[in-house]
C-alpha positions in Angstrom: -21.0 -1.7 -36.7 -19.3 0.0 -33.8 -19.8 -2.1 -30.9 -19.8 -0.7 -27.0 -18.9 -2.3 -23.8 -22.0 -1.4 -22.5 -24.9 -3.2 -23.3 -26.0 -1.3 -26.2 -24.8 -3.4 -28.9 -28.8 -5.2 -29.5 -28.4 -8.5 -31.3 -24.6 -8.6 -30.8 -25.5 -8.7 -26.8 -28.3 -11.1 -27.5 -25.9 -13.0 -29.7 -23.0 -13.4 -26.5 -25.2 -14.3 -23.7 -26.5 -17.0 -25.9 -23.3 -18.4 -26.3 -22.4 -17.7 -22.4 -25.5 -19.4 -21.6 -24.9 -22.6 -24.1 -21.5 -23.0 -23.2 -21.5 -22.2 -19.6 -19.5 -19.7 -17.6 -18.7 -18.2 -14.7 -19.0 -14.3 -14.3 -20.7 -13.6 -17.3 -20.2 -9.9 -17.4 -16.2 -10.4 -17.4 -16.6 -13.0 -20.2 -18.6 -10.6 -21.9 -16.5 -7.8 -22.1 -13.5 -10.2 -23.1 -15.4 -11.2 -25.9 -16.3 -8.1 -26.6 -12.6 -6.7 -26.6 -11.8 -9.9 -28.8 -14.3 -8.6 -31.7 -13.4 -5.0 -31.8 -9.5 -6.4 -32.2 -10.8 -8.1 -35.5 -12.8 -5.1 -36.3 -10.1 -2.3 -35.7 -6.8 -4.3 -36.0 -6.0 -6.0 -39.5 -2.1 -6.4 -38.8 -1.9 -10.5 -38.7 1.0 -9.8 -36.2 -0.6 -7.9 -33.8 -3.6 -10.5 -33.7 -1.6 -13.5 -33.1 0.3 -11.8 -30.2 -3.3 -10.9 -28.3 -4.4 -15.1 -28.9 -1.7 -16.6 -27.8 -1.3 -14.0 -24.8 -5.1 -14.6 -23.6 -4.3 -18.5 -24.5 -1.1 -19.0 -22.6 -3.1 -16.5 -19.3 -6.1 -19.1 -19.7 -3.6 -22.4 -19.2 -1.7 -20.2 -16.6 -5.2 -19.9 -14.4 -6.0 -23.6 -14.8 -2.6 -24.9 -13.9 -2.4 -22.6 -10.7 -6.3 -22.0 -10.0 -6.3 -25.7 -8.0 -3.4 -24.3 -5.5 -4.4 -21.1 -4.5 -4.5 -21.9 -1.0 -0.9 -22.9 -1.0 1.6 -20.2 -0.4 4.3 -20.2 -3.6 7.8 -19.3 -3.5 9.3 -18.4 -7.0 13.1 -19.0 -7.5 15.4 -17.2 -9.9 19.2 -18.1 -10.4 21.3 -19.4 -13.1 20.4 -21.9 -16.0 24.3 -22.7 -16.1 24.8 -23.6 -12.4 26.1 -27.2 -12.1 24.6 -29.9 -9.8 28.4 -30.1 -8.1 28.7 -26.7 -7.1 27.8 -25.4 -3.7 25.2 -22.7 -4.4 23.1 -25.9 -6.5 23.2 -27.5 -3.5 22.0 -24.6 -1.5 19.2 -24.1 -3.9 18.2 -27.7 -2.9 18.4 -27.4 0.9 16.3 -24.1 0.9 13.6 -25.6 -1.7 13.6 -28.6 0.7 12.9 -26.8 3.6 9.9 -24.8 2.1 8.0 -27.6 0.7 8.8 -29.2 4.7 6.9 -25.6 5.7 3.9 -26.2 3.4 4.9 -24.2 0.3 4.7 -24.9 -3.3 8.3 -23.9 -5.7 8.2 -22.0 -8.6 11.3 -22.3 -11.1 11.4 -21.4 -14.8 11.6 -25.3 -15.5 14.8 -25.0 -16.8 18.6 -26.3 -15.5 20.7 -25.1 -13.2 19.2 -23.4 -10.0 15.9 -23.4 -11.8 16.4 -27.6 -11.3 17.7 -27.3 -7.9 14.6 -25.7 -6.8 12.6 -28.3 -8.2 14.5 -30.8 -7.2 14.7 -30.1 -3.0 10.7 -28.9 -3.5 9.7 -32.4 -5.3 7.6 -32.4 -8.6 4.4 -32.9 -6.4 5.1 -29.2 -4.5 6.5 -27.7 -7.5 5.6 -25.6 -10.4 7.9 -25.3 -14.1 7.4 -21.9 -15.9 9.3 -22.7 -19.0 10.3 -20.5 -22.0 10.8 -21.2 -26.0 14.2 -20.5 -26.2 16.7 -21.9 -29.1 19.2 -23.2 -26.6 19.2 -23.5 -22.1 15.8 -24.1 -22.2 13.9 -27.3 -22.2 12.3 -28.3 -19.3 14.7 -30.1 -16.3 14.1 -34.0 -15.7 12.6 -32.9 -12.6 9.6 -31.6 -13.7 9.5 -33.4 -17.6 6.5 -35.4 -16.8 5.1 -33.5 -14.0 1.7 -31.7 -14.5 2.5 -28.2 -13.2 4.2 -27.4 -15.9 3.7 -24.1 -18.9 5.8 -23.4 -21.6 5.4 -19.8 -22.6 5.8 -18.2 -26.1 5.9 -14.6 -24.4 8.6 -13.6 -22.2 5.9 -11.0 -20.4 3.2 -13.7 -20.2 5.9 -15.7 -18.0 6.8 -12.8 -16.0 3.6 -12.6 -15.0 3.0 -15.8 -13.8 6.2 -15.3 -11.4 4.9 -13.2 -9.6 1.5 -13.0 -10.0 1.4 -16.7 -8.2 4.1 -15.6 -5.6 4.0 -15.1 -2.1 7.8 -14.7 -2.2 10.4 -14.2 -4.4 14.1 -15.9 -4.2 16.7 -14.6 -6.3 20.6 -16.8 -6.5 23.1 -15.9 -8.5 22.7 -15.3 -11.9 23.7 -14.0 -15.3 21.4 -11.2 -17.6 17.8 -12.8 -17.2 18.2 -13.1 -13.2 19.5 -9.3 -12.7 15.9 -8.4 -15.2 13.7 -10.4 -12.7 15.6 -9.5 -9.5 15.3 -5.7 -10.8 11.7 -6.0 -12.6 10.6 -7.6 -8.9 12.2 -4.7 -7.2 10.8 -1.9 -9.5 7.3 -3.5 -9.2 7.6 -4.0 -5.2 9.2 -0.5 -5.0 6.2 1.8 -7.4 3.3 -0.7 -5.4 2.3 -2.2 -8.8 3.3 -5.9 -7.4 2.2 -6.4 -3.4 4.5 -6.6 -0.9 5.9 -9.9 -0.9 9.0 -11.5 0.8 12.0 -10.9 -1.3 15.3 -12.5 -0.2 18.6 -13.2 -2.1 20.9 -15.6 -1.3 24.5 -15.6 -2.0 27.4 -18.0 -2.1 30.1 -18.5 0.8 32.2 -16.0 -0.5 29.5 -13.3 -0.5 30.4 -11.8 -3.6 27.2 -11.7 -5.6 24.5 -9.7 -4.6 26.5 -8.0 -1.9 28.9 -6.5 -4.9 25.5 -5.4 -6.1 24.3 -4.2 -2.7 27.8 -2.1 -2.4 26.6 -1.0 -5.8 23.3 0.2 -4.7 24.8 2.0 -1.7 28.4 3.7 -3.3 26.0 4.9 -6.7 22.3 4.7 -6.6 21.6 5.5 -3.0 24.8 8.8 -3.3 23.4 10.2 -6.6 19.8 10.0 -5.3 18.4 7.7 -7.5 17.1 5.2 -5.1 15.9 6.3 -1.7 17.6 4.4 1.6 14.1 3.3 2.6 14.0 1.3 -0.8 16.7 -1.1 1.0 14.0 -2.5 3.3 12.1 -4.1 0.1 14.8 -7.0 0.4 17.4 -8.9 2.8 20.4 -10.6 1.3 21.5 -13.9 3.3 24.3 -16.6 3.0 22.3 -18.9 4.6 19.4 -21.2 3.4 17.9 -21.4 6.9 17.7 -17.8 7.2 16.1 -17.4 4.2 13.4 -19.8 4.7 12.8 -17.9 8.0 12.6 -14.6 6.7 9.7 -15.6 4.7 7.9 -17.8 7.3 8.3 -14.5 9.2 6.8 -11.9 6.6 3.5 -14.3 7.2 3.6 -14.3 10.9 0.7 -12.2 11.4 1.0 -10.5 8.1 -1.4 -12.4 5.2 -2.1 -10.5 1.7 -2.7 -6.8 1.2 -4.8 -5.1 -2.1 -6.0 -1.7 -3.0 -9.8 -0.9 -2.5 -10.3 2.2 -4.0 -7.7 5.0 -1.8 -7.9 2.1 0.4 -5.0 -0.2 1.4 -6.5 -3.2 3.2 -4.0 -5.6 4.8 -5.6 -8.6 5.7 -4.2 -10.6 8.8 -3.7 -13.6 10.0 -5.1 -12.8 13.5 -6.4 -9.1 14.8 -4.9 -6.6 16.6 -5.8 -5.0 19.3 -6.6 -1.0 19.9 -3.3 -1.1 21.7 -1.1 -2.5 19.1 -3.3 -0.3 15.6 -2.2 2.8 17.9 0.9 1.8 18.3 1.7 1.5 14.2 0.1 5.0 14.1 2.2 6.3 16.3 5.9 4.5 14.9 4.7 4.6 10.9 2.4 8.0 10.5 4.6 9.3 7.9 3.0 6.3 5.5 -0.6 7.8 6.4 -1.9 10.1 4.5 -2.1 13.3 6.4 -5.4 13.6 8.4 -6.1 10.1 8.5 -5.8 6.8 10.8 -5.4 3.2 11.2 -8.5 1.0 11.8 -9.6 -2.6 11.8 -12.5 -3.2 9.9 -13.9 -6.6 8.0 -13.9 -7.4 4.7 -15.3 -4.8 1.9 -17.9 -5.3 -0.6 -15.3 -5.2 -3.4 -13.6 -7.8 -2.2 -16.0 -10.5 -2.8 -13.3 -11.6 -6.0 -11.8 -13.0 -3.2 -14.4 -15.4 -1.1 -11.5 -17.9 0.1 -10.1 -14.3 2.0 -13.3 -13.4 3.8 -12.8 -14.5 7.2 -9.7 -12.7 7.7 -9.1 -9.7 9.8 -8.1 -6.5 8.2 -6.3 -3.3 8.7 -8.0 -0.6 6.7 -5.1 2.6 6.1 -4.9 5.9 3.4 -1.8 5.6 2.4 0.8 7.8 0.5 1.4 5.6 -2.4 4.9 6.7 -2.3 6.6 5.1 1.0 6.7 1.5 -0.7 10.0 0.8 1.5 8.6 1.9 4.8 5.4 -0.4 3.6 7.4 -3.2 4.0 9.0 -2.1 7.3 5.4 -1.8 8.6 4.5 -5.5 8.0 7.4 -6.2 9.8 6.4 -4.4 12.3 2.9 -5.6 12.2 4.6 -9.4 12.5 6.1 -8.5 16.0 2.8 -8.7 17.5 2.2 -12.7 17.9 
């Protein structure tokens, strides 16, 4: 039988909300549709292949949510850098001083769970403020002594499911020095902040002493991208590059200064505050970022909307309702900062 994600599938629909209601769940109609999507892959899809890729996908999402659903009030901050970084070189230690001084601000550390900068992060956050993404790789990769027999750990089959998880969970993103899978997350971050299909976020990357790192691939960006037109020079305010673990940790405690979280509500973007602004200040932004507005339109406070009742832990907040361009990702962020002056 042909079955419908609406409710015209009879028994079938009788059939699932027995179940729901024997088992027990929470938003029924989202359950229902899952399962529903789960019984038209058996019907449509007999490739063995292709069905063992969607289970362990929806299986390794499920134990991602459980593992991270307890801490959603905590702000994360995911670290990338190097599985091959030794404890006795300077940037390890760097790693461990910056991770230190988030978890003394109240945030949780998110490493890939492996060695190197991924166990320097671990280690300065502790095991009891940290989190170990880990991968199934034949060699680099088991999980660091750190986090071995800590709780918040997941070991991923999927290289996607994992990527996910990094920044899904992350209020901000840290990038060290790296080989091949640190440039992929530094540019996969970039290219999701930069086309709005990751919220803004906090994205800082820290170099050694010698600053020759990621300001060889700043240079890079400016002397080729930026001359042949393939990256705009707005796009350089989606990150800050910094020598210095204190002044990293301080560019993100600043990004949350008055700034909280931002979504899409229809051709809405809300950004929800930590305190409101006044008429004054909203006119302001208008007046210094209009080219992000959508022409015709304006800045306004406003509460929460009906859609976002998802989110009932982000209901009390202020919010800053705009129509914006969906293009001017770069100015986006300078706005925040912007909107971060007003304490």
């Amino acid at each position: 039988m042909d079955l419908s994600f609406t409710r015209t599938n009879n028994e079938i629909d009788q059939m699932i909300d027995t179940l729901m209601n024997k088992v027990g769940v929470h938003h029924p109609e989202m359950i229902r549709e899952m399962i529903v999507s789960a019984l038209k892959a058996g019907q449509e899809t007999d490739y063995l292949a292709d069905l063992k890729l969607m289970r362990t996908t929806m299986k390794e999402m499920r134990y991602t949510n459980k593992i991270f659903g307890p801490y959603r009030d905590r702000k994360k901050v995911t670290i990338f850098g190097s599985a091959r970084t030794e404890p006795s070189e300077p940037i390890y230690q760097k790693c461990v001083t910056f991770a230190r001084m988030l978890a003394e601000r109240g945030y949780m550390v998110i490493t890939g769970g492996g060695g190197g900068i991924m166990q320097a992060g671990n280690e300065g956050a502790g095991a009891d403020n940290s989190f170990a993404v880990n991968i199934r790789l034949p060699f680099e990769q088991e999980t660091n002594p750190v986090m071995a027999q800590a709780k918040n750990v997941v070991t991923y089959k999927y290289f996607f499911n994992r990527k996910v998880a990094f920044l899904k969970e992350a209020d901000a993103v840290a990038l060290f020095p790296g080989g091949f899978g640190t440039l992929d997350e530094a540019m996969e971050t970039l290219t999701l902040v930069q086309t709005g299909k990751n919220p803004p976020v906090s994205l800082v990357l820290i170099d050694d002493d010698k600053g020759d790192y990621w300001e060889n691939l700043f240079d890079f960006m400016k002397k080729t991208l930026l001359k042949k037109g393939l990256i705009s020079g707005e796009d350089f305010s989606l990150f800050s590059i910094t020598r210095d673990p204190v002044e990293a940790v301080q560019h993100i405690d600043n990004f949350y200064r008055v700034y909280h979280s931002s979504r899409f509500v229809r051709d809405l973007l809300i950004i929800r505050l930590n305190h409101p602004l006044t008429h004054e200040q909203v006119a302001t932004l208008e007046s210094e970022f209009n080219e992000i507005l959508k022409s015709g339109t304006n800045l306004r406070m406003c509460g929460p909307l009906p859609e976002e009742i998802d989110q009932p832990n982000l209901l009390g907040l202020p919010r800053l309702a705009m129509h914006f361009n969906h293009r001017s990702y770069g100015l986006l962020k300078a706005f925040i900062r912007r909107i971060n002056t007003f304490v």
